[in-house]
N, C-alpha and C positions, 0 to 999 in steps of 0.2 A: 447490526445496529449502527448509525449512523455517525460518523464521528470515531469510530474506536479504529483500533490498528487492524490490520491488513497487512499480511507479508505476500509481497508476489515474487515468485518466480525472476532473478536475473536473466537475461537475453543468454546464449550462449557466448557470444561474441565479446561479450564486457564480464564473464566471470571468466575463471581459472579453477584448475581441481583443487585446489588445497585454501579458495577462497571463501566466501560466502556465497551458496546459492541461492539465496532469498534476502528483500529487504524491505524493511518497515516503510508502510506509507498510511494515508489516513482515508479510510473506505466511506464514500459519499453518495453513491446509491447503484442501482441496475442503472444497466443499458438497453437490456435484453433480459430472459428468463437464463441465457448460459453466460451473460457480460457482463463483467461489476466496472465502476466508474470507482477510480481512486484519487487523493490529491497527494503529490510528490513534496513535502512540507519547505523544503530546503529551494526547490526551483519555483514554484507555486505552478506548475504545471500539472494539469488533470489527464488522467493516461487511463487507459481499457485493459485487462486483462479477464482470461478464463475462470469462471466460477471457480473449477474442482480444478484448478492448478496452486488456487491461493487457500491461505490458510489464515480465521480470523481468531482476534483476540478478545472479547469483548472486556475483559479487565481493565483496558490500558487506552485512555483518551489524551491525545495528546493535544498538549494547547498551540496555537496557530501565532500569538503573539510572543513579545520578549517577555521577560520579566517584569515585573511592574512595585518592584521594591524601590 
């Protein structure tokens, strides 16, 4: 679903064994029927990863702005 979390897979090269191998970004649609399009909340960069590599959440939408108190 559009907007909820999405954990992809870390690169090999930027994780470590005792690190995290996956991390939370915000799933914003296909690319492909095997490519999902995700947003990196923190860089605002949209990045591609493997369908059945990621793992989704539909629970957990995370908001894109600050807080607004």
């Amino acid at each position: 679903m559009f907007g909820c979390a999405v954990y992809v897979p870390i690169a090999p090269p930027q994780r470590t064994k005792m690190g995290p191998q996956r991390r939370r970004e915000i799933y914003i649609g296909f690319d492909s029927p095997s490519i999902i399009t995700y947003l990196e909340p923190l860089t605002g960069d949209v990045c591609k990863a493997r369908f059945e590599d990621c793992h989704f959440d539909e629970r957990i939408f995370q908001s894109l702005g600050g807080d607004k108190s």
